[in-house]
N, C-alpha and C positions, 0 to 999 in steps of 0.2 A: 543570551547564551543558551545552548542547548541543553539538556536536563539529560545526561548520558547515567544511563545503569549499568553496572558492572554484572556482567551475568560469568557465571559458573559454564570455562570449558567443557565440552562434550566427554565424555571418557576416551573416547578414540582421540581426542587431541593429545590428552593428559596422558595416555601410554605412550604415544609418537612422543611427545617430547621427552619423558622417561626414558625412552631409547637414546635419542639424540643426547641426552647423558652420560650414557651409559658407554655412550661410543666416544664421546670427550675421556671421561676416565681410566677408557682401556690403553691411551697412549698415559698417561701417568701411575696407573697403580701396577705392580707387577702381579705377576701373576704366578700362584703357588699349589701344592698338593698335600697331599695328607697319605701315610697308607693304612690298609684295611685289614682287620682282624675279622671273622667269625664269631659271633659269641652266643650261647646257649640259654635260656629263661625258662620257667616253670611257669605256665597261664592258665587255669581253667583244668591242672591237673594235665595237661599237656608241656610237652617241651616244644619249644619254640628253637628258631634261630633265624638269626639278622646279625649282617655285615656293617660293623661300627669303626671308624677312623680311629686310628693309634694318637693318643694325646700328644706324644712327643716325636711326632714325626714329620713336623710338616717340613716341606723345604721347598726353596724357591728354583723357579727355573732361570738359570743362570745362561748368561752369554760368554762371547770366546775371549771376555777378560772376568770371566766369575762374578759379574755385578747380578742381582738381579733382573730378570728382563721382563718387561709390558709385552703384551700381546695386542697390536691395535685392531680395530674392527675395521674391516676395509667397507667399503660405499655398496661396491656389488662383489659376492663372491660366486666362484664355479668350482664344478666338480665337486672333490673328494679334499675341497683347502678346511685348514684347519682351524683356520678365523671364518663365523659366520658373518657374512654383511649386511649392513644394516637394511638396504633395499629388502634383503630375503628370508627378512625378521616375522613377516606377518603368515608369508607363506610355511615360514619351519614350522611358526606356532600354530598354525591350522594343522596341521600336518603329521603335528607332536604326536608320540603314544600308539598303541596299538587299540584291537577291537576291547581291550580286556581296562586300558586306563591311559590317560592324557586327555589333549583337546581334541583328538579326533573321536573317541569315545563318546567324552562329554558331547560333541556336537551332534554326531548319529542320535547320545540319549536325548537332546532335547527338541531336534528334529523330530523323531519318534512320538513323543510322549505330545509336541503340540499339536499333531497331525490325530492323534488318538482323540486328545480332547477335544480341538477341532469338530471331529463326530459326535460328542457328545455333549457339547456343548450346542453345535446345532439342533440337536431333539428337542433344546429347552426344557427338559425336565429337573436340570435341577437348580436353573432360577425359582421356577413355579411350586417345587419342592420344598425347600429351603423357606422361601416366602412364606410358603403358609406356616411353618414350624415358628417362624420370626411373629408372625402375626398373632401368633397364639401365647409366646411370649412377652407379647406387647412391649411395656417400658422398662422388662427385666432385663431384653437383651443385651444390654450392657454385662450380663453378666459372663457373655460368651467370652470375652476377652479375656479375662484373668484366669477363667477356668481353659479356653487355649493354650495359653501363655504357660499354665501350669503343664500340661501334658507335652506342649512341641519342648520345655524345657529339660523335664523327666524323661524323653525320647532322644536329646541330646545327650543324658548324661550314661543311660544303659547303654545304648547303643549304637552313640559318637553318631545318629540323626543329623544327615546334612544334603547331602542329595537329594533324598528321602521327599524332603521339604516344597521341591517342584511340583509333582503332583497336585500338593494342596495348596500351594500359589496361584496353581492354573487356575483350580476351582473356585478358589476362596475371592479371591482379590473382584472378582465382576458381583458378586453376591455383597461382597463388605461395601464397594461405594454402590448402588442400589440400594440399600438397609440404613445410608447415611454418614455412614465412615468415609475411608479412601485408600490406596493403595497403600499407604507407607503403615496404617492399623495396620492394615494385613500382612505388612511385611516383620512389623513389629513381633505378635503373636504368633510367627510361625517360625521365619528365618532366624530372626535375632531369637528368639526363645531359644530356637535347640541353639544355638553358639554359647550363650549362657548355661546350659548346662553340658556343652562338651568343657566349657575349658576350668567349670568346677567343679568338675563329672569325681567321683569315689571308685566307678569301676570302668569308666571307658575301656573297649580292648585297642582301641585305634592310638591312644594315646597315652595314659598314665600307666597300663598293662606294659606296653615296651617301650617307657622311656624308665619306669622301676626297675624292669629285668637288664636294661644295659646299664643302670648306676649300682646294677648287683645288692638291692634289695628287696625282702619279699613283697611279689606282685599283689597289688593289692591293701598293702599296708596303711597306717595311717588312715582309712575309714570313716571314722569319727570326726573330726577335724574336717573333711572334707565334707560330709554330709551337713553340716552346721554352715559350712561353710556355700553349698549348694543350696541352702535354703532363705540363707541370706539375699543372695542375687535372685535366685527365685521371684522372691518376694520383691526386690526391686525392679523388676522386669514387668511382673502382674501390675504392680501399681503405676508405673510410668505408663503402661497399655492401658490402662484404666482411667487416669489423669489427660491423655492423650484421644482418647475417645470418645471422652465425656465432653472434651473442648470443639470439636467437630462434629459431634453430634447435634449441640449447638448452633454449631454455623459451621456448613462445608467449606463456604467459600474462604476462611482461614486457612485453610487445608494450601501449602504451598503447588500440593500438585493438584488441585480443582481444575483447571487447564486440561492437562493432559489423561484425565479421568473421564474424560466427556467420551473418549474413547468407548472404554468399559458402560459407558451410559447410555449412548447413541449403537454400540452393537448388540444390544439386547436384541433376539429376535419375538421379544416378547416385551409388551411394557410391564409385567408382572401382575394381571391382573390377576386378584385371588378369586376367581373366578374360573382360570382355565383350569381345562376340563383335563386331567389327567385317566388315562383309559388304561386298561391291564399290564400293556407292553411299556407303557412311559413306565408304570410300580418296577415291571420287571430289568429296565435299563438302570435304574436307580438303585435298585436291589444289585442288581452286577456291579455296579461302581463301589457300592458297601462292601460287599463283599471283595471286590480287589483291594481295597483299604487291607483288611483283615489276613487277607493273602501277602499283602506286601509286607507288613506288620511282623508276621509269621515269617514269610523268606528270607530278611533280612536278619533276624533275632536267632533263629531256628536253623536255617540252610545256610547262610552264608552271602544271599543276594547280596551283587551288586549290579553295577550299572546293566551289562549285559540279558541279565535275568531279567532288571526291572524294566525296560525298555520293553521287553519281549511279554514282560506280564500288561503291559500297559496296550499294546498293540491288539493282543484278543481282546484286552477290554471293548477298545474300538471294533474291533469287526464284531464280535457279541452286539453292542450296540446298535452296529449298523445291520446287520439282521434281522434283531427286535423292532426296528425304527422303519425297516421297509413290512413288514410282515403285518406292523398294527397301524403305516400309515401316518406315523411321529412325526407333526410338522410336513407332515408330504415327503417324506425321504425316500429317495429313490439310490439307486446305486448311483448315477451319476451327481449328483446332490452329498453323499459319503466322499465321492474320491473330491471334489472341490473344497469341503468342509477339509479332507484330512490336509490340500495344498496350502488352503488359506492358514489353518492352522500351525501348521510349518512355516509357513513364512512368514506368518507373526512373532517368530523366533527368530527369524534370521541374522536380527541385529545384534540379540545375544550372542551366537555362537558366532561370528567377529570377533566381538569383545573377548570375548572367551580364547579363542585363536591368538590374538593381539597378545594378552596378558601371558601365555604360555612361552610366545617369542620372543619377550623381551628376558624371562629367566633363560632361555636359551641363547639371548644375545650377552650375556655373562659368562658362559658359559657353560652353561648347565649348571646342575648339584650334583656331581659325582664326586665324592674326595679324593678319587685318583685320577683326575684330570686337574690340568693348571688352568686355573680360572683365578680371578676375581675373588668370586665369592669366597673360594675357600683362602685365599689372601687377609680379606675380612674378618671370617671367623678366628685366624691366630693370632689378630693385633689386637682383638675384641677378649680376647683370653687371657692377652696377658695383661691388659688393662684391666682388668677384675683382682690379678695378682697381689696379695698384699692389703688388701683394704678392710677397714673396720667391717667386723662381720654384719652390722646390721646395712654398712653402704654396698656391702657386695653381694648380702639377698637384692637388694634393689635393686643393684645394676644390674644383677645377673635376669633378676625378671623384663627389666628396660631391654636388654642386649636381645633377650629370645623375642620380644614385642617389636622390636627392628627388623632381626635375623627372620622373621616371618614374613615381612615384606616378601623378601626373595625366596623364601622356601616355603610353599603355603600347604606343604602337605606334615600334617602334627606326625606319622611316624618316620617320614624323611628328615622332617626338622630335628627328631630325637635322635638319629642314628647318626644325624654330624654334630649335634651340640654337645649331646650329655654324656659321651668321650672323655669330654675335655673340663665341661663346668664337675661331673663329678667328683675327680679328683682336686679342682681346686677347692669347691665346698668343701674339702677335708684341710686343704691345706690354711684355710682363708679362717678355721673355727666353727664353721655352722654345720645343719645336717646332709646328706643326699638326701634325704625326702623333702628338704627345704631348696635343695637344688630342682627335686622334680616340681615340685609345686610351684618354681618361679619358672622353669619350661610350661606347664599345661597353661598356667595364665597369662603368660606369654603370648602363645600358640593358639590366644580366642581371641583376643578382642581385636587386634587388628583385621581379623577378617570382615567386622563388623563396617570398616572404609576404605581399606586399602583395593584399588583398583585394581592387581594383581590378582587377586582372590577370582579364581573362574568362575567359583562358585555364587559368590554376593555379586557380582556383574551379570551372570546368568537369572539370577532373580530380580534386580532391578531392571532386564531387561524385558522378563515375561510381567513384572506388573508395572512396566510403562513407565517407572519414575525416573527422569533423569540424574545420572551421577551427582551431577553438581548441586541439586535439589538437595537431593539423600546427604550428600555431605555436609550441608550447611542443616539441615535437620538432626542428625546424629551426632554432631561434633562434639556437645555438650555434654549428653550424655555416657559418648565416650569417654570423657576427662571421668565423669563422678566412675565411670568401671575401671579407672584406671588407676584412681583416689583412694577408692577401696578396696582393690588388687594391692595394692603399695599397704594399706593400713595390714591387711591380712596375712605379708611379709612380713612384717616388723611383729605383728603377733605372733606368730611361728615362732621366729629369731627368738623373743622373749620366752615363751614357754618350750624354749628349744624342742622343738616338732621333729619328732622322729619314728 
């Protein structure tokens, strides 16, 4: 008998069949709306405002006997119909969002930014860079992890650091398996890092600024508690990166993705010998990419950057590069050796930005997330409410954190997910015994960890697609550790509850 192994779906399988779900369900769940208020917040000594659903408003879309009605997903749809179909799920979700946010954005930025580093990455100066700094560090380097792990997490929690995160994927991930590590180190200390401090974050502005200012408490509050509470997962996150690196350091070939890291190993255009000879213009391209670090750092914190900026900050990096790179002779670069580096690099991304496309179309084969369209989803969210109704206050922190770590699946954006949820959980947390800052605090941790496997997430699809690791890989690698952040997520509820957290 044959010796068959079960291997882990591709993620493009796993959204198609998601869909195909999603389109069974839309002939059985009806489908309803919510309407929308205006409401006003105090952030940073600014007033804000965001458009929040009325808790007692939803209602369903009725038929010409008043029963509730489904909306089914038809096969192929045309024109200007009201049901998207499912054929036309991949195309919407490419297609989503403007220049400024959605998956056409995110794909332009990752297009952009692989095509950038593409050029800089061909110079080879900062294998040969890096190397030497490693080599000087010799058997310490293991320390670069937890000390990463600390900063990508402190960059999630001021500055809700998520996007951010690609740049130094691009870079990081071919340097970590070279030095002995492997992709999922890298993905460890950078990506998951900042998730862990967005979703224990004390002053996010993306998320705990306006989901406090829509449950109408001061922004910002509660502080304390959360900082304790950010230094805990910290600290968990350091040492699993730590624990995790010291095991494949060991022995790569442990390492699930060793396979598909040979990638990263066999494109080196340099075997890393500490030897090569770095000339003024290699210091000067290297010094440009530091210094775009510092610049993004700043535009992001400071300005406001987002996708549109960084993309755009990232592109002079690349032509800066490829200037310096023709001028000293880096690697032989020539103008047409930059535009081949910027294609190859582009379309080393291509597979992400699919995925990315894919996962957008399938919340748009729901529906969308507007509260004043009849969809699904917002069907969802008012059976999900009122099953919280009534329950011992310490099982309806729980649930309420369980409900938002679901409700993320479909809504992966943390001020989107606030502007439909905490409507509705605020005033039940009043009604249920517990605090709204107990209601916010099971939204923000809600609103992390699932990003950490859920195939929706444009953004963890987009970096397991720039470091090579397949879904399925990464899923059965993280799983585990998911449970323990979601063990201790639950523990940190129930401590709340107790020391009523307010």
């Amino acid at each position: 008998m044959l010796n068959k192994t079960i291997k882990m779906p591709d993620a493009l399988v796993i959204i198609f069949f998601l869909a195909l779900m999603v389109v069974v369900a839309s002939y059985l769940v009806p489908v309803g709306k919510f309407d929308v208020k205006q409401i006003s917040y105090i952030s940073d000594g600014s007033t804000l405002t965001k458009k929040v659903l009325i808790a007692d408003s939803f209602q369903f879309k009725l038929d010409g006997n008043s029963k509730p009605e489904t909306s089914p997903i038809k096969i192929f749809a045309t024109g200007d119909n009201d049901s998207h179909g499912f054929t036309n799920f991949i195309y919407n979700g490419l297609t989503a969002g403007s220049h400024t946010g959605g998956a056409i954005s995110i794909i332009a930025f990752l297009l952009i930014i692989g095509g950038s580093f593409g050029i800089i990455l061909k110079t080879g100066v900062i294998d040969n860079a890096i190397l030497k700094a490693i080599n000087k560090l010799k058997d310490n380097k293991i320390l670069l992890l937890p000390v990463l792990s600390f900063f990508f997490s402190l960059g999630g929690a001021v500055f809700g650091m998520g996007e951010e995160t690609i740049p130094f994927i691009i870079l990081l991930t071919p340097i970590f398996v070279l030095i002995g590590y492997d992709a999922i180190t890298c993905v460890l200390v950078t990506y998951l890092s900042t998730q862990v401090g967005f979703a224990t974050s004390w002053m996010n502005p993306f998320s705990i600024a306006i989901a406090q200012g829509i449950a109408d408490i001061p922004v910002l509050s509660g502080s304390v508690f959360r900082i304790v509470m950010w230094m805990i997962f910290t600290a968990s996150i350091m040492a699993y990166s730590l624990y995790y690196g010291i095991k494949i350091q060991k022995n790569p070939k442990l390492s699930s993705v060793y396979e598909t890291d040979n990638y990263f190993r066999d494109s080196s255009d340099h075997k890393l010998n500490p030897n090569y000879n770095m000339n003024i213009y290699s210091w000067l391209i290297l010094l440009t990419l530091v210094g775009g670090m510092f610049w993004l750092v700043y535009g992001v914190v400071e300005l406001g950057y987002y996708i549109p900026e960084i993309a755009t900050l990232f592109f002079i990096l690349g032509l800066i590069a490829t200037v310096l790179a023709i001028l000293g002779e880096v690697n032989y670069m020539t103008v047409n050796t930059a535009a081949e580096a910027f294609k190859e690099g582009a379309k080393d991304l291509l597979p992400a930005c699919i995925v990315v496309g894919m996962a957008y179309g399938l919340v748009i084969l729901m529906g969308g997330s507007n509260p004043t369209d009849y969809t699904m989803l917002n069907t969802i969210l008012h059976y999900s409410a009122n099953a919280v109704s009534g329950m011992n206050e310490y099982f309806s922190a729980i649930f309420m954190f369980l409900f938002q770590a679901i409700f993320n699946f479909f809504v992966t954006s943390g001020s989107g997910q606030a502007a439909l949820t905490m409507p509705i959980m605020s005033p039940l947390a009043d009604l249920n015994g517990i605090s709204r800052q107990i209601a916010v605090l099971a939204f923000q941790l809600g609103d992390g960890w699932t990003h950490c496997l859920m195939p929706t997430s444009a953004l963890l699809m987009a970096v397991l697609g720039i470091a090579k690791i397949p879904y399925g890989k990464w899923l059965k690698f993280i799983f585990k550790f998911y449970l323990y952040l979601m063990l201790l997520s639950t523990i940190m509820m129930i401590i709340a509850v107790a020391i009523n957290y307010n």
